[in-house]
Backbone as JSON, one array per atom type, in Angstrom:
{
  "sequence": "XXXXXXXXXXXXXXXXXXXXXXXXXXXXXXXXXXXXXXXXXXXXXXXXXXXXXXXXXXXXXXXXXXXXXXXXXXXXXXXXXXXXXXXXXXXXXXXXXXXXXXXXXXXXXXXXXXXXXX",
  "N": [[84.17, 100.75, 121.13], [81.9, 102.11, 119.16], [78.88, 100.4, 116.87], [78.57, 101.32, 114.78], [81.1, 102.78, 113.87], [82.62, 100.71, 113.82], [81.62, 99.64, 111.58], [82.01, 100.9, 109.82], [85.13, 101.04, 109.59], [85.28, 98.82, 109.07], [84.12, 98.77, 106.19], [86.2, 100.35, 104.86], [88.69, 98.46, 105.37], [87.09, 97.09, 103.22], [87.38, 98.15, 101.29], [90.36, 98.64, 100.79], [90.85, 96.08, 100.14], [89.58, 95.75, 97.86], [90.66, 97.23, 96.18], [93.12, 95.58, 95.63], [95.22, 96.69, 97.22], [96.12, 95.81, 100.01], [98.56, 94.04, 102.16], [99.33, 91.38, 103.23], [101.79, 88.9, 104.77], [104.22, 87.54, 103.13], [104.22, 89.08, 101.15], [103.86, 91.31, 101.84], [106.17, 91.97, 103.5], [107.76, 92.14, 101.22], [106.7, 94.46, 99.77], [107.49, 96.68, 101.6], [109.83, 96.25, 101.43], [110.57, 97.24, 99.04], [109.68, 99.79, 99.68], [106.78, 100.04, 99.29], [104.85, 100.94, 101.15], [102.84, 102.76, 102.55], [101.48, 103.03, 105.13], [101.73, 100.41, 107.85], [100.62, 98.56, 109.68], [100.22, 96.95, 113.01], [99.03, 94.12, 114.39], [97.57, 93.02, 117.89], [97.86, 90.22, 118.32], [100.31, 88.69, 117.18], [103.44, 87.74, 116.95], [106.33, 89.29, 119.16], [108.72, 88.74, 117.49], [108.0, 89.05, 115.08], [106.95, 91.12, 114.65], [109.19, 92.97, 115.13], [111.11, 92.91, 113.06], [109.17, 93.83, 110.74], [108.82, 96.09, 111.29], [111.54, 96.91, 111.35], [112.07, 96.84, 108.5], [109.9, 98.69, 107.84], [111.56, 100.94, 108.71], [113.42, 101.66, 107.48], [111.79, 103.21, 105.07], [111.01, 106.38, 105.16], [108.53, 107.67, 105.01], [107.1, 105.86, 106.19], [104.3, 104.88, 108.07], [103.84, 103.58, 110.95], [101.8, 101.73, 112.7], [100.68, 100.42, 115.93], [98.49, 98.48, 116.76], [96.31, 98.04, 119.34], [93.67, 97.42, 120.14], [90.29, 96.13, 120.48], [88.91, 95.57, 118.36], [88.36, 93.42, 115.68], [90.42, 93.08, 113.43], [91.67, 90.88, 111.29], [89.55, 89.69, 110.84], [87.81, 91.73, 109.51], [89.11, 91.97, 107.3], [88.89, 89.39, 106.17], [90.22, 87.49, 106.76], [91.29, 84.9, 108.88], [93.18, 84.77, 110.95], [95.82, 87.3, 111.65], [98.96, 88.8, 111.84], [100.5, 91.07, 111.18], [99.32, 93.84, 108.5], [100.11, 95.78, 105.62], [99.25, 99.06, 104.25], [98.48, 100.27, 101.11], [97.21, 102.55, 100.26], [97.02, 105.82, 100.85], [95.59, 108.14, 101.59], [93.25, 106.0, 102.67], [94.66, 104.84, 104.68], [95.7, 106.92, 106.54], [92.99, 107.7, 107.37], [91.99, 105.18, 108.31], [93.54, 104.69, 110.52], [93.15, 107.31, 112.44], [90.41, 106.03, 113.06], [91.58, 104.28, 114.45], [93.23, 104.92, 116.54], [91.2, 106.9, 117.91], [90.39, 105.02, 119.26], [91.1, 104.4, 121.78], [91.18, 106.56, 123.37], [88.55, 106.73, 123.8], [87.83, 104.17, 125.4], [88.98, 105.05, 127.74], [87.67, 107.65, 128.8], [85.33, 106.56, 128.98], [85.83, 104.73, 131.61], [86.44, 106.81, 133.42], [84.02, 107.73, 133.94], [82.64, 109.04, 131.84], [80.13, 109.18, 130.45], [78.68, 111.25, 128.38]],
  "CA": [[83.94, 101.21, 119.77], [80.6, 101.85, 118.41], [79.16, 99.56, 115.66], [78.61, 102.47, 113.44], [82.3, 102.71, 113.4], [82.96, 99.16, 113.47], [80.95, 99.18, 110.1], [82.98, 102.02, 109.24], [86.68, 100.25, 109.34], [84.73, 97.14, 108.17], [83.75, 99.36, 104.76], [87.65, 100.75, 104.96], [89.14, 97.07, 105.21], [87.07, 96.01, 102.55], [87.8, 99.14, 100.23], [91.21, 98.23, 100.57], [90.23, 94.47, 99.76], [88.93, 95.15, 96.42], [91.92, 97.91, 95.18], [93.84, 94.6, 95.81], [96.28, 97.34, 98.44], [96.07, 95.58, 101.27], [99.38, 93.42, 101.97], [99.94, 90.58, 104.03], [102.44, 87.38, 105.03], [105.59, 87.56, 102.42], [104.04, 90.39, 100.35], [103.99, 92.54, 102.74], [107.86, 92.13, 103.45], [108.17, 92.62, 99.77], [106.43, 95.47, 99.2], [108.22, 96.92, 102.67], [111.61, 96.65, 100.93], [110.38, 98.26, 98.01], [108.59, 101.37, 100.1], [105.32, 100.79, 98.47], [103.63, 100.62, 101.78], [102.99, 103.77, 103.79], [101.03, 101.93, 106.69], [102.19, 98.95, 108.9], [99.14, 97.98, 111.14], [100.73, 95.54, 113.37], [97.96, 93.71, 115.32], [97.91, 92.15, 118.81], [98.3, 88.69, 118.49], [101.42, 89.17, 116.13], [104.6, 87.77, 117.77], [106.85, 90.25, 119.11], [109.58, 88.52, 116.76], [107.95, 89.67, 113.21], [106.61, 92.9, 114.35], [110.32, 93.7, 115.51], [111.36, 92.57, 111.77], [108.4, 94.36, 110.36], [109.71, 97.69, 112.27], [112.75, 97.33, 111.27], [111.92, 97.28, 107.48], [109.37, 100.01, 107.63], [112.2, 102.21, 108.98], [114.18, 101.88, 105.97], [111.25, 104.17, 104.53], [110.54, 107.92, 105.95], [107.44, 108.23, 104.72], [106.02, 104.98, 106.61], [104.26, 104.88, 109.41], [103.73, 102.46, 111.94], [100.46, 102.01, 113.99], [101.07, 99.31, 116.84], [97.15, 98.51, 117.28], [96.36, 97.22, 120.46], [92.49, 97.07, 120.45], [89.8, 95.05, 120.29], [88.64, 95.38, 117.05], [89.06, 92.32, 115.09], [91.11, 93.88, 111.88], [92.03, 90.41, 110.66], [88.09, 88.91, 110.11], [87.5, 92.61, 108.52], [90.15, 91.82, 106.32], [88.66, 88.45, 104.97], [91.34, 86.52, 107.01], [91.33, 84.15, 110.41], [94.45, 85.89, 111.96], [97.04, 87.87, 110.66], [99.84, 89.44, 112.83], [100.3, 92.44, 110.78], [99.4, 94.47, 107.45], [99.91, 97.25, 105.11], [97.99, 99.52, 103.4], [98.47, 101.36, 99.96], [96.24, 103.86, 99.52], [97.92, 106.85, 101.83], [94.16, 108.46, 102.51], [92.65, 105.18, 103.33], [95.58, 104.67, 105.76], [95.29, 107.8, 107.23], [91.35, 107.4, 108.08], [91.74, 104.19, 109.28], [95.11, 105.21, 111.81], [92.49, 108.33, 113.1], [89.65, 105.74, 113.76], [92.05, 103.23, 115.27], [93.84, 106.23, 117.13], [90.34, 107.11, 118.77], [89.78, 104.02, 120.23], [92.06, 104.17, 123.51], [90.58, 107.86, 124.35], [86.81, 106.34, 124.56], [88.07, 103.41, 126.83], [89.6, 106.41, 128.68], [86.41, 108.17, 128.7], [84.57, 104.99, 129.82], [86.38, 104.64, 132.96], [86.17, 107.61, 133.92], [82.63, 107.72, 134.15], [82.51, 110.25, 131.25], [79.41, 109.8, 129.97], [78.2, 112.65, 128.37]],
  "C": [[82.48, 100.89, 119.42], [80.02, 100.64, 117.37], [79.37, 100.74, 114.46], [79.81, 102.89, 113.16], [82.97, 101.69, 113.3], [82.73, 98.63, 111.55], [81.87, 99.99, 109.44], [84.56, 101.57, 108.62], [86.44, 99.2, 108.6], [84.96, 97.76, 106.85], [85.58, 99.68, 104.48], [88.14, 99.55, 104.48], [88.58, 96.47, 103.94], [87.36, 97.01, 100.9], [89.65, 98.89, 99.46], [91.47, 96.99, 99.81], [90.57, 94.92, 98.09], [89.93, 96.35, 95.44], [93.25, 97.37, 95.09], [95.49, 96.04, 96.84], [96.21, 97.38, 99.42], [97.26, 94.64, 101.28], [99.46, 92.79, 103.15], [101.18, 89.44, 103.79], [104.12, 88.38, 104.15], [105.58, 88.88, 101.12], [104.21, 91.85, 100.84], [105.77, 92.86, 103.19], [108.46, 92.74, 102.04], [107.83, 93.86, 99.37], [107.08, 96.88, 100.27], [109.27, 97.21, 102.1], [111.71, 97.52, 99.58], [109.66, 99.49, 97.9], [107.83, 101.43, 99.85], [104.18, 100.57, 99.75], [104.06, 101.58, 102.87], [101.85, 103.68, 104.88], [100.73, 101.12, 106.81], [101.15, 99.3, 110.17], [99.99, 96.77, 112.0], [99.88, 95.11, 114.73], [98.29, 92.91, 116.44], [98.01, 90.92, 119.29], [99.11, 88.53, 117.95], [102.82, 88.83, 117.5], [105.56, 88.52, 117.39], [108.62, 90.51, 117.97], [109.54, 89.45, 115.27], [107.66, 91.14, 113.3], [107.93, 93.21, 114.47], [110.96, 94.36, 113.65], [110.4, 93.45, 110.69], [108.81, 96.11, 110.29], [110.41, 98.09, 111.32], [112.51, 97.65, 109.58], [110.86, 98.69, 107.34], [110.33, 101.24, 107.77], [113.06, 102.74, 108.18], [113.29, 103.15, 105.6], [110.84, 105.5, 105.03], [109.67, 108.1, 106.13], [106.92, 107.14, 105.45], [105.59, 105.23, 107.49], [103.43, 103.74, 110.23], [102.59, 102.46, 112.83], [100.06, 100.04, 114.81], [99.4, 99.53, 117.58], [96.92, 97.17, 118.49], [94.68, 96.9, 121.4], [91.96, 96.07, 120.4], [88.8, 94.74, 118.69], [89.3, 94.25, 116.05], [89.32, 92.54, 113.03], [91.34, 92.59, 111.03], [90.37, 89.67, 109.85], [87.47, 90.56, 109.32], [87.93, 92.56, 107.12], [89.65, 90.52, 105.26], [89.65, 87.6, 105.82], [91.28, 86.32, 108.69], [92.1, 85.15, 111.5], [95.5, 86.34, 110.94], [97.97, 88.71, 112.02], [99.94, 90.58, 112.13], [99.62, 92.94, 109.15], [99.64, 95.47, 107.32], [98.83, 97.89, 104.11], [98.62, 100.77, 102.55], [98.4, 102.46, 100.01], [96.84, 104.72, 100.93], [96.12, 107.52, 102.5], [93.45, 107.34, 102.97], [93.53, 104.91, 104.69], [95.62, 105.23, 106.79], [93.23, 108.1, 108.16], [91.51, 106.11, 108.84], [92.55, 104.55, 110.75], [93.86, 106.28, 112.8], [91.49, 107.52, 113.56], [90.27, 105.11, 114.72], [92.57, 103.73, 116.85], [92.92, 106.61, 118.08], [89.97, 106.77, 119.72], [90.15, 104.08, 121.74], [91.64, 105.61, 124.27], [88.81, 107.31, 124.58], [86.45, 105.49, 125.56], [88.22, 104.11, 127.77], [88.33, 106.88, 129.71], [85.27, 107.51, 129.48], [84.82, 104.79, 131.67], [86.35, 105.33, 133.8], [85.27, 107.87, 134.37], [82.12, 109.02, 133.38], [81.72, 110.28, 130.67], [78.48, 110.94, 129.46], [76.63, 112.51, 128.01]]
}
C-alpha cells in the first residue's frame, strides 16, 4: 500500500473519529444488536473467539457487512487506539470507501509478486 493511500484511510479513520461513528469494545456489540452498524472491520490480531461472536451478531442484520481485513495496514493506531480486534463504522459511504481501499490491497500484493510492474 502506497502512503498516499495510507494517508487516505488515515483521513477516513479519523473522519469517522470526529462524527463520534466509529464503534469499538462493548459498544460495538451494542450497537450490533441494535443494527446501527453497517460495517464490521474485524482486524488480524482479533481472537478467532470474538470475531466468531462479532459474525454472528452482524448476521442478525441484512444490511451489514463484514470485511475480515487481513493486511498490513495498522487500522487500530489510525483509529487513535493501541490494538483493537475489531470495529464498526456508521456512516454507510465512509464504510463503503474504506472496504474498496481495504479490498485493493491483496490485488497489489498480487501484482507485486508477479513481477507486475507496470
Amino acid at each position: 500500500m502506497d502512503e498516499a493511500t495510507k494517508r487516505k484511510l488515515t483521513s477516513y479513520f479519523g473522519f469517522a473519529l470526529r462524527e463520534r461513528g466509529l464503534y469499538v469494545g462493548m459498544k460495538l456489540e451494542e450497537k450490533l444488536k441494535d443494527h446501527k452498524v453497517p460495517y464490521l472491520l474485524l482486524l488480524p490480531h482479533g481472537p478467532e473467539k470474538i470475531h466468531r461472536h462479532l459474525e454472528e451478531l452482524a448476521r442478525e442484520n441484512p444490511k451489514a457487512v463484514v470485511i475480515d481485513y487481513q493486511g498490513d495496514f495498522d487500522v487500530a493506531r489510525a483509529c487513535g487506539y493501541e490494538t483493537l480486534d475489531a470495529l464498526g463504522l456508521k456512516d454507510i459511504h465512509l464504510g463503503e470507501a474504506i472496504k474498496n481501499i481495504l479490498d485493493s490491497e491483496p490485488e497489489e500484493k498480487e501484482t507485486e509478486e508477479k513481477g507486475g510492474n507496470l
